[in-house]
C-alpha positions as a Markdown table, in Angstrom:
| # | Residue | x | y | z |
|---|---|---|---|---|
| 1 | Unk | -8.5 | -81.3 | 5.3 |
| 2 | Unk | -11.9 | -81.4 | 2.8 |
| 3 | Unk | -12.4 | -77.7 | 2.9 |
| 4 | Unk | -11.2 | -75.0 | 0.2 |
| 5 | Unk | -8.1 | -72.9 | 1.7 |
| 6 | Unk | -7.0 | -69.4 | 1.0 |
| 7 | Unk | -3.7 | -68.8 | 0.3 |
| 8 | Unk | -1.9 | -65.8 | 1.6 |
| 9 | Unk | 1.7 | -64.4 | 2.1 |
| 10 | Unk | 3.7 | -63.4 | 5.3 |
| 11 | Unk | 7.3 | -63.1 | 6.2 |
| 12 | Unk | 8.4 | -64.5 | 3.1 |
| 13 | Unk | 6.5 | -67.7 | 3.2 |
| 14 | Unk | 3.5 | -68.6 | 0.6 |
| 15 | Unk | 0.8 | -70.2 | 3.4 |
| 16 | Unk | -2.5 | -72.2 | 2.4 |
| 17 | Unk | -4.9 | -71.7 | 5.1 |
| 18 | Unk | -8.3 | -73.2 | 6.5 |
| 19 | Unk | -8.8 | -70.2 | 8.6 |
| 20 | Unk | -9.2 | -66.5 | 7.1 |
| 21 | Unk | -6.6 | -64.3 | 7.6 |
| 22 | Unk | -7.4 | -61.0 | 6.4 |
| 23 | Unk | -4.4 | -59.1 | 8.0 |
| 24 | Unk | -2.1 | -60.9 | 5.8 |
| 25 | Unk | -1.2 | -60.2 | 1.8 |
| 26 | Unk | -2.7 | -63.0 | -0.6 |
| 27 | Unk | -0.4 | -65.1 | -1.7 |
| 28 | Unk | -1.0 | -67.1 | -5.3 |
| 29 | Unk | 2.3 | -69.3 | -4.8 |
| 30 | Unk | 3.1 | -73.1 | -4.0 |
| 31 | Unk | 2.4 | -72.9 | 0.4 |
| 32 | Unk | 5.5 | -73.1 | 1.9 |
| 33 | Unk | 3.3 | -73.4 | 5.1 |
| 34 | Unk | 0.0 | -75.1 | 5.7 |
| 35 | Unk | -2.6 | -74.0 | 8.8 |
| 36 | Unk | -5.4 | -76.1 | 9.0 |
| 37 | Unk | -7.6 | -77.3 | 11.2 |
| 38 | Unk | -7.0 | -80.5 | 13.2 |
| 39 | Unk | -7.3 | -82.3 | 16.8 |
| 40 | Unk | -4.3 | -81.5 | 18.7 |
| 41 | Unk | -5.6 | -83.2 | 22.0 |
| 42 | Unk | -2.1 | -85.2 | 22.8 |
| 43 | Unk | 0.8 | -83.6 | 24.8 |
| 44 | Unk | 3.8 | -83.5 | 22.7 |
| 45 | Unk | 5.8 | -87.2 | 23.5 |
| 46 | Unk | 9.6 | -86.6 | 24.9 |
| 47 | Unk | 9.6 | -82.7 | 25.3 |
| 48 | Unk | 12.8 | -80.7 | 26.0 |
| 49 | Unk | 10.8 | -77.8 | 27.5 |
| 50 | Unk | 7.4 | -78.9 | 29.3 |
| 51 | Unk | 5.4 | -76.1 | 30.8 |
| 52 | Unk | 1.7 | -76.2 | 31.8 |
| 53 | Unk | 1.0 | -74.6 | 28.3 |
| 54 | Unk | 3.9 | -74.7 | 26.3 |
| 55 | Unk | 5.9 | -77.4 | 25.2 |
| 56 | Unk | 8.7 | -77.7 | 22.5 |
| 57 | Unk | 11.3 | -80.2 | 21.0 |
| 58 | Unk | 13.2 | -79.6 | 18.3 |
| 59 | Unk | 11.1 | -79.8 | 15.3 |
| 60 | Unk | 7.5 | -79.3 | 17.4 |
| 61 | Unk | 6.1 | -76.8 | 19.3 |
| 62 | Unk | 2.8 | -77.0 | 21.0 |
| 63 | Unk | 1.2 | -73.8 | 22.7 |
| 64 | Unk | -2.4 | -74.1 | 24.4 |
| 65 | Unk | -4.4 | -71.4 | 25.4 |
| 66 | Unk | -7.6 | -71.9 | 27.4 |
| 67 | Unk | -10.4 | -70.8 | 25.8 |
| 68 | Unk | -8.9 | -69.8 | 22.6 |
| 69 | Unk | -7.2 | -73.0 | 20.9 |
| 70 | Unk | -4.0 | -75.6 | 20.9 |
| 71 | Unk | -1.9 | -74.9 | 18.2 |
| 72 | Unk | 1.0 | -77.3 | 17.0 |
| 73 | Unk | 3.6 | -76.5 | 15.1 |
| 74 | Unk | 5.9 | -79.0 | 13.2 |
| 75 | Unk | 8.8 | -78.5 | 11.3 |
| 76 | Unk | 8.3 | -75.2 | 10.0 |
| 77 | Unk | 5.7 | -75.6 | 7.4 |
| 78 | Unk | 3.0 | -76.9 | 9.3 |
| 79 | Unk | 0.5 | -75.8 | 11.8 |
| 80 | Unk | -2.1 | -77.8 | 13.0 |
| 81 | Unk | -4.6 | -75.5 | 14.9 |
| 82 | Unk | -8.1 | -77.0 | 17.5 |
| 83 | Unk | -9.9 | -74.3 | 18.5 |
| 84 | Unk | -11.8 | -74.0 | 21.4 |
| 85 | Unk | -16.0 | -73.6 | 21.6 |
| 86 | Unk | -16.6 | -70.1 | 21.4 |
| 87 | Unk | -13.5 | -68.7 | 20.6 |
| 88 | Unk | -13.2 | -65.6 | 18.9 |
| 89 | Unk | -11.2 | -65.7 | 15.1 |
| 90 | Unk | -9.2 | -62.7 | 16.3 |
| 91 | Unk | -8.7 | -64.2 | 19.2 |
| 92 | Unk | -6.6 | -67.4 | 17.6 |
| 93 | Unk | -4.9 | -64.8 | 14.9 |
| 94 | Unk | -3.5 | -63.3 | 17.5 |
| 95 | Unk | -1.3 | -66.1 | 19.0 |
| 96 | Unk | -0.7 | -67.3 | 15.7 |
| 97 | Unk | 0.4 | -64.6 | 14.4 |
| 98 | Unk | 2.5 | -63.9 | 17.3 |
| 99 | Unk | 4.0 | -67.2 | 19.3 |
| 100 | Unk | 2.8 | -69.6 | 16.5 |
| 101 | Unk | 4.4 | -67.9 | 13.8 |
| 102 | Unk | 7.5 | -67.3 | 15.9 |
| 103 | Unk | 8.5 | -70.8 | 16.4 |
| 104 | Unk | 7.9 | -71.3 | 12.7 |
| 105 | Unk | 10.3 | -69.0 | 12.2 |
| 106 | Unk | 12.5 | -70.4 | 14.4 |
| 107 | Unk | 12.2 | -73.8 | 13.1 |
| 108 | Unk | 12.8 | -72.7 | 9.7 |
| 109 | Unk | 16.5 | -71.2 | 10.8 |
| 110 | Unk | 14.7 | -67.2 | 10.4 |
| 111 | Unk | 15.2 | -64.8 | 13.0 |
| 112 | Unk | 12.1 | -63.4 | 14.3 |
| 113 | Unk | 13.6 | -59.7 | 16.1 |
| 114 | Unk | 11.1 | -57.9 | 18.7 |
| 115 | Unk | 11.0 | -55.5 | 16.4 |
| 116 | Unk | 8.8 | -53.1 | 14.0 |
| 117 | Unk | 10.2 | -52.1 | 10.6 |
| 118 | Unk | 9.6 | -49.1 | 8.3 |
| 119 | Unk | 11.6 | -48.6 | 4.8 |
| 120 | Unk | 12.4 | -45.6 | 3.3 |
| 121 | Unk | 12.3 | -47.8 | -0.3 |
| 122 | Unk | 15.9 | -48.4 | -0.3 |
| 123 | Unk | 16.6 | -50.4 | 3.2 |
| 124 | Unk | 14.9 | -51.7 | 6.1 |
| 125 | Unk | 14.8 | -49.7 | 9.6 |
| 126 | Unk | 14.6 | -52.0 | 12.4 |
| 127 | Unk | 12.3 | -50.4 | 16.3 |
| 128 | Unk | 13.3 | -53.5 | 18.3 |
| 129 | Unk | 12.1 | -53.7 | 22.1 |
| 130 | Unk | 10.2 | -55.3 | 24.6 |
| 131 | Unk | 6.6 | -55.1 | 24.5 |
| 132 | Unk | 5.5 | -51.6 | 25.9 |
| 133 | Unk | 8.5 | -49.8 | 24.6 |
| 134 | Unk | 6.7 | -48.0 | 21.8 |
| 135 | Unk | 7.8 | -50.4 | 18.4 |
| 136 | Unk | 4.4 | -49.6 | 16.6 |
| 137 | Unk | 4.1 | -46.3 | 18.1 |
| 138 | Unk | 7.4 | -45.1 | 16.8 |
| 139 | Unk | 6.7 | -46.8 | 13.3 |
| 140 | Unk | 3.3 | -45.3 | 13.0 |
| 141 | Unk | 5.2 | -42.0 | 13.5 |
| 142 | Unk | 7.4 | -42.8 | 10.4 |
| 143 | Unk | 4.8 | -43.6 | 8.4 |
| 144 | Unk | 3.3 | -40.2 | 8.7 |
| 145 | Unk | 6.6 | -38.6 | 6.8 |
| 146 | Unk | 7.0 | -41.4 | 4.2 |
| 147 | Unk | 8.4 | -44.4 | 5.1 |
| 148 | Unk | 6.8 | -47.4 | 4.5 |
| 149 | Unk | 5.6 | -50.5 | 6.9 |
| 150 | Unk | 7.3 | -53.6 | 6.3 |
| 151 | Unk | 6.0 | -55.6 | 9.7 |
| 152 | Unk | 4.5 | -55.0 | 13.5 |
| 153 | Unk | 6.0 | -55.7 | 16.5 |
| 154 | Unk | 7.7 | -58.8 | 14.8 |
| 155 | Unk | 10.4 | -58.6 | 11.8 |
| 156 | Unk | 11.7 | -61.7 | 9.9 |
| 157 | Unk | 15.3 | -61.4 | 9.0 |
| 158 | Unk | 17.1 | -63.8 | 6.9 |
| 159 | Unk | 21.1 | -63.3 | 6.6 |
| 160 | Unk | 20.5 | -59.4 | 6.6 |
| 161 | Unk | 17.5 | -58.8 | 5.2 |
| 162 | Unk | 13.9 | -58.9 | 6.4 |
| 163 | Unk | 11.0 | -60.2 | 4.8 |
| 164 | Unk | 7.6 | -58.3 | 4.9 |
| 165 | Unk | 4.7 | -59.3 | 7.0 |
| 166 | Unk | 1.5 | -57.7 | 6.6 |
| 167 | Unk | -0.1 | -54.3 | 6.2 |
| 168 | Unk | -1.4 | -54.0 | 9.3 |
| 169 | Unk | 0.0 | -52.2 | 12.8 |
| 170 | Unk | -1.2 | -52.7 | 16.3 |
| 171 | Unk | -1.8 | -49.6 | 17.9 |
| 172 | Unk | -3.5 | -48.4 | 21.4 |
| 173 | Unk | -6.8 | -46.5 | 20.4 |
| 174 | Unk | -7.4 | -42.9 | 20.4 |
| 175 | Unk | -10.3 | -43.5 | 23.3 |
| 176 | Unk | -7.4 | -44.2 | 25.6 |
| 177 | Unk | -8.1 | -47.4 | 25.7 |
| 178 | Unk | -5.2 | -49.8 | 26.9 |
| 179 | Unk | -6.2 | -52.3 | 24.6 |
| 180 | Unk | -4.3 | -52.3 | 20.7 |
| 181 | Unk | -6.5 | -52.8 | 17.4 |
| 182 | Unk | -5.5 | -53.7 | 14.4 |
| 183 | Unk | -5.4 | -50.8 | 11.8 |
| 184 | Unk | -4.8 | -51.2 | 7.9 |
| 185 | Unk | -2.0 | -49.2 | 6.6 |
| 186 | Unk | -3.2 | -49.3 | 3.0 |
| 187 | Unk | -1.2 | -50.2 | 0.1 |
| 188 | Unk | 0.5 | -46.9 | -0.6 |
| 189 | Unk | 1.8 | -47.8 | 2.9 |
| 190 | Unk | 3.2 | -51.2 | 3.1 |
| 191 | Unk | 6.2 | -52.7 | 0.9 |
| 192 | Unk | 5.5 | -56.0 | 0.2 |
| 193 | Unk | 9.4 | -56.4 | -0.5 |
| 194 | Unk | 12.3 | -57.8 | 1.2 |
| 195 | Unk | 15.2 | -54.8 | 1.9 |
| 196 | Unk | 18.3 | -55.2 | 3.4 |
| 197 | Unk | 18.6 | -53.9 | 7.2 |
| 198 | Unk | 20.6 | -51.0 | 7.6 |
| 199 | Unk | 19.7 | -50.1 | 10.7 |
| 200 | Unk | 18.3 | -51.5 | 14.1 |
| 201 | Unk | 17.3 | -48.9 | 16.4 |
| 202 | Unk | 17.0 | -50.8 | 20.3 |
| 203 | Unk | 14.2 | -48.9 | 22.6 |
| 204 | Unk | 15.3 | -48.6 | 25.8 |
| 205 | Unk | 13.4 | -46.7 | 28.5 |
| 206 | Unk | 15.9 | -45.5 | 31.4 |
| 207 | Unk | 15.8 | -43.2 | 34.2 |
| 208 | Unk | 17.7 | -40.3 | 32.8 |
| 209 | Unk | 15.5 | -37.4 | 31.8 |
| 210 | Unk | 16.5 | -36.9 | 28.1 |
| 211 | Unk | 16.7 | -38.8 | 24.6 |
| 212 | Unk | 20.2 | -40.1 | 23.7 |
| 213 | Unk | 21.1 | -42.6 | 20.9 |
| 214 | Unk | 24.3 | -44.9 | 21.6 |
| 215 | Unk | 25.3 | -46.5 | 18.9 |
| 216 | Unk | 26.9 | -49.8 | 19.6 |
| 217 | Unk | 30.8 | -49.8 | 18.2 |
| 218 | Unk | 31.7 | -53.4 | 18.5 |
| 219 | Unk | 30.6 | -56.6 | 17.0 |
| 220 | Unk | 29.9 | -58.3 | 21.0 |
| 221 | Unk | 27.8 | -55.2 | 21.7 |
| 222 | Unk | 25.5 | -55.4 | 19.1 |
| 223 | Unk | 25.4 | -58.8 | 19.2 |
| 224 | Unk | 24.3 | -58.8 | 22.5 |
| 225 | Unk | 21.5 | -56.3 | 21.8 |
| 226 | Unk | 20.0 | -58.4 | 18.9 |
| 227 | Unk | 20.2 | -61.7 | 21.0 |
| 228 | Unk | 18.0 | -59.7 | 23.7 |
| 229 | Unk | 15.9 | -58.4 | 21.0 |
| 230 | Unk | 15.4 | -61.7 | 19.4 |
| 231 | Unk | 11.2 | -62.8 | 19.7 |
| 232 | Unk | 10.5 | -65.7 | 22.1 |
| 233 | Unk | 13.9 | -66.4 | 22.8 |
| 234 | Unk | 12.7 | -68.4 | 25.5 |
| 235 | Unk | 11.9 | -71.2 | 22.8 |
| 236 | Unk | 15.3 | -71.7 | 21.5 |
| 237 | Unk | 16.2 | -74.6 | 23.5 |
| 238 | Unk | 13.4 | -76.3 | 23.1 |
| 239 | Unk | 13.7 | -76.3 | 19.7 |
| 240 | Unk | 17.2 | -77.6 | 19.4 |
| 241 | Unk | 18.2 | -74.0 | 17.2 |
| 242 | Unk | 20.4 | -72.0 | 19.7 |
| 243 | Unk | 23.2 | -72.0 | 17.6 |
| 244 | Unk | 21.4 | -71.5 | 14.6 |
| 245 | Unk | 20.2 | -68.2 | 15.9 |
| 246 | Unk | 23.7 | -67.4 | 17.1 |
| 247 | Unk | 25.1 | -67.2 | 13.6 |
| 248 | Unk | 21.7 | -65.6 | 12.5 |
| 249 | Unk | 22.3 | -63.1 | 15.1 |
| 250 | Unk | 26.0 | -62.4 | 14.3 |
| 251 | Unk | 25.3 | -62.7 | 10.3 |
| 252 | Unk | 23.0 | -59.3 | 11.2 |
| 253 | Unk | 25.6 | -57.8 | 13.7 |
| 254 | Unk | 28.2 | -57.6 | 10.8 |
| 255 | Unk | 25.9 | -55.9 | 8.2 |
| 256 | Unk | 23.6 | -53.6 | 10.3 |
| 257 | Unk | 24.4 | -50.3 | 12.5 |
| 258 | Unk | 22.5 | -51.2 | 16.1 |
| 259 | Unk | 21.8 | -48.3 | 18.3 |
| 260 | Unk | 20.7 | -48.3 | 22.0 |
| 261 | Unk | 17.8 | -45.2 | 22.2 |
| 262 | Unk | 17.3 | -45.0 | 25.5 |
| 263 | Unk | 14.4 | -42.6 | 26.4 |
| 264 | Unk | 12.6 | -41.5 | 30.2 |
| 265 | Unk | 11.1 | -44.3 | 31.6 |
| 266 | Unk | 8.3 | -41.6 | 31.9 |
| 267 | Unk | 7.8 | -41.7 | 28.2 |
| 268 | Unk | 8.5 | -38.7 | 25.7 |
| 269 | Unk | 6.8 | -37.5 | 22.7 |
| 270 | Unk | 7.4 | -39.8 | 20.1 |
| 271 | Unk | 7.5 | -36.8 | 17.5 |
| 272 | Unk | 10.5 | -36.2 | 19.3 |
| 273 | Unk | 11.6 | -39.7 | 19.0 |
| 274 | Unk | 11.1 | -39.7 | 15.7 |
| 275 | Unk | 13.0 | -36.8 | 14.7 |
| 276 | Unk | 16.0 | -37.8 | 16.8 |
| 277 | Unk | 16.3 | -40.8 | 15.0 |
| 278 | Unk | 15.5 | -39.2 | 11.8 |
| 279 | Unk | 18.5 | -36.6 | 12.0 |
| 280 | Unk | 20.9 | -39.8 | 13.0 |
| 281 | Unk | 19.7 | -41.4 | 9.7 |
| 282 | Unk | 20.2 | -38.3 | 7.7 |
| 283 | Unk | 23.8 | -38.1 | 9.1 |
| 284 | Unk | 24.9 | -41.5 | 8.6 |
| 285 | Unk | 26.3 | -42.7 | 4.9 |
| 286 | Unk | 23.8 | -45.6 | 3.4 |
| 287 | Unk | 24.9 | -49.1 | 2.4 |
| 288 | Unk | 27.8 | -48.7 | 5.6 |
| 289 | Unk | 29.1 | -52.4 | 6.8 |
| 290 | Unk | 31.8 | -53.5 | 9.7 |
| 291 | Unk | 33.3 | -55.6 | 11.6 |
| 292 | Unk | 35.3 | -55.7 | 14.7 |
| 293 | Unk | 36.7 | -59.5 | 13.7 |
| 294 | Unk | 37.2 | -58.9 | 10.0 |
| 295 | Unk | 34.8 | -59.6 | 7.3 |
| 296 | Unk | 33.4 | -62.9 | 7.1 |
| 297 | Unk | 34.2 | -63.5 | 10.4 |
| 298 | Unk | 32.1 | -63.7 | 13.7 |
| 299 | Unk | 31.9 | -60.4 | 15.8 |
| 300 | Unk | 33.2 | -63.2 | 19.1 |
| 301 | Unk | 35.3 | -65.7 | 18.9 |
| 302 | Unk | 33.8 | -68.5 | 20.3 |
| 303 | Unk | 32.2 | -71.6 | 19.5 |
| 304 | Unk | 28.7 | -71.0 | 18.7 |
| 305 | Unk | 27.1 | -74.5 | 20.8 |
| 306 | Unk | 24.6 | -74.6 | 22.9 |
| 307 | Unk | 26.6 | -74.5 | 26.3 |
| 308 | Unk | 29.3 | -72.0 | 25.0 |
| 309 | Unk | 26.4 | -69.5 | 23.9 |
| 310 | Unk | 25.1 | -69.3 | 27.7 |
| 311 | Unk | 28.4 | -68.8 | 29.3 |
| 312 | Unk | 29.5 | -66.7 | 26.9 |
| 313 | Unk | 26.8 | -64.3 | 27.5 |
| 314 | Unk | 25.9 | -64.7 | 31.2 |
| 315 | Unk | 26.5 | -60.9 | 30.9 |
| 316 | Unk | 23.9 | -60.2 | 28.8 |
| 317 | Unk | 20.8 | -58.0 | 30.4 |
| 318 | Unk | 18.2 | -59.3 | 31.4 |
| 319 | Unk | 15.0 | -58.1 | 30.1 |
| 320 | Unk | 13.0 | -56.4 | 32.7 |
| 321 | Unk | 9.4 | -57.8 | 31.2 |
| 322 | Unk | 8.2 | -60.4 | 32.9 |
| 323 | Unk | 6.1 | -61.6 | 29.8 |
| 324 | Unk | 9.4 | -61.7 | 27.8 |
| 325 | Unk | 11.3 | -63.6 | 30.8 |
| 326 | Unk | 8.7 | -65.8 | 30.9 |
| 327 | Unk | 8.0 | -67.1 | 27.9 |
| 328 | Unk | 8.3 | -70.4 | 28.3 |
| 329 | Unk | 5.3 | -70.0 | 30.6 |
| 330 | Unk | 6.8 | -71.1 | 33.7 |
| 331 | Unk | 8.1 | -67.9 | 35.5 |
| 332 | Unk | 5.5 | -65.6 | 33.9 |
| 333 | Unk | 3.1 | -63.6 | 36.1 |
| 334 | Unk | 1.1 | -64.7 | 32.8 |
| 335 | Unk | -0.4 | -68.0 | 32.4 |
| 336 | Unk | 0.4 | -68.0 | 28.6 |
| 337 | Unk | 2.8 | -66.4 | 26.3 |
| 338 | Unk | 1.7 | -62.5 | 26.5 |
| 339 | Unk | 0.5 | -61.9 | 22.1 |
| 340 | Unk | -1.6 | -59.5 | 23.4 |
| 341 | Unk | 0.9 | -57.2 | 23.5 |
């Protein structure tokens, strides 16, 4: 590699990097993850999934986007990255951050949610949506009455806890602007500290004119929600981990309260939001745990494989974003995954 790299800490992982990364925490440790720079010019050879920009197997992921960079990433602790002439550095951060980062995750057996997390010091409060239902919005809100960040848009959780990311939040400019920008929290802010999740909160915009909070009773039903929550779910089969997200996902659904927000389509105030979730929180009793099946057991009882996972939630919703849906890159109105936001 020849060149001096920084080192840096996100989701748990110690990284060495050729490329700066300011949004993320430094990180003194042994890297757990290397990015560096590096000619990615082949197709990936035998692919499961092979769309016209990205490709997976299991162990290897290889995203391209034109005029920004290829990225490849293997095994979950490397990333090889071959940016483009005239690309823009927060250009690349952003995929890599986002879709890059995600299959790391993935390959490492983490599950990345679609979802924004706050802490109150104690636990881990989960936003989870699709992109445009007001995750960093909603966070930001917290923040202002004294929760901390803990990640953006994307939350690593392993068994039932999640991992911080960085000290940063994505959110749309005051101008009115439709683009987001990247705005420091500050340390007093962030906690750089894993907490178990307590709570995952699902955004979902409806037609009804009102907020109202569902909380999800049984194990199937939250299960369901974190499986449609889950980010880039579209690479799971590629990658050969379907069922280890499946026990990720139901490792979370015994430990964690999940609750369906649904909101006007239309939009509402998010201080509104905010306080709506705020007096559920205040009502509920910390540290609270169940099971439909039992402890230690699965909330379903099926066989967590590949072929039993799809038929066993063909009822699952599908998401209404077509970025999300189209992931893979395939069936997208998008000609890449959407890390834009």
């Amino acid at each position: 590699m020849g060149e001096k790299q920084s080192a840096y800490r996100v989701y748990g992982l110690e990284v060495a990097s050729d490329y700066e990364l300011p949004e993320l925490m430094a990180g003194p440790g042994r890297p757990d993850l290397t990015i560096h720079r590096a000619s990615v010019a082949e197709p990936l050879a035998s692919p499961v999934v092979d769309g016209p920009h990205v490709q997976a197997a299991p162990g290897r992921f290889r995203l391209r986007v034109p005029g920004v960079a290829t990225f490849l990433a293997t095994g979950g602790n490397d990333v090889a990255v071959a940016t483009e002439l005239g690309a823009k550095p927060e250009e690349v951060r952003v995929f890599l951050y986002g879709s890059v980062l995600g299959a790391i995750l993935h390959q490492r057996g983490v599950l990345p949610l679609h979802a924004s997390a706050v802490s109150d010091g104690a636990q881990a409060i989960l936003f989870a949506g699709h992109s445009g239902h007001g995750k960093s919005t909603l966070a930001a809100a917290f923040l202002e009455h004294g929760y901390r960040l803990m990640a953006d848009d994307v939350t690593a959780v392993r068994g039932a806890v999640a991992a911080p990311a960085y000290p940063h939040i994505k959110l749309f400019a005051a101008n009115g602007s439709l683009d987001k920008q990247w705005r420091a929290v500050g340390d007093e802010r962030f906690l750089g500290e894993p907490r178990p999740v307590t709570h995952v909160y699902v955004l979902l915009p409806d037609q009804r004119g009102e907020v109202a909070l569902e909380e999800a009773a049984s194990g199937s039903a939250r299960l369901d929600l974190l499986i449609e929550h889950t980010y880039r779910s579209g690479f799971l089969a590629g990658l050969g981990v379907r069922e280890v997200h499946f026990r990720a996902c139901a490792t979370l659904a015994r430990q964690a309260r999940v609750t369906a927000v649904r909101r006007p389509a239309a939009g509402c105030p998010v201080d509104e939001l905010r306080q709506r979730i705020a007096d559920h929180l205040a009502g509920l009793q910390l540290g609270w745990k169940t099971s439909s099946s039992g402890p230690g057991e699965t909330p379903l009882a099926v066989d967590a494989t590949a072929s039993s996972i799809r038929v066993g939630f063909d009822h699952v919703r599908l998401p209404a974003s077509p970025c999300f849906s189209g992931s893979m890159g395939e069936q997208c109105s998008q000609p890449v995954p959407c890390d834009t936001w």
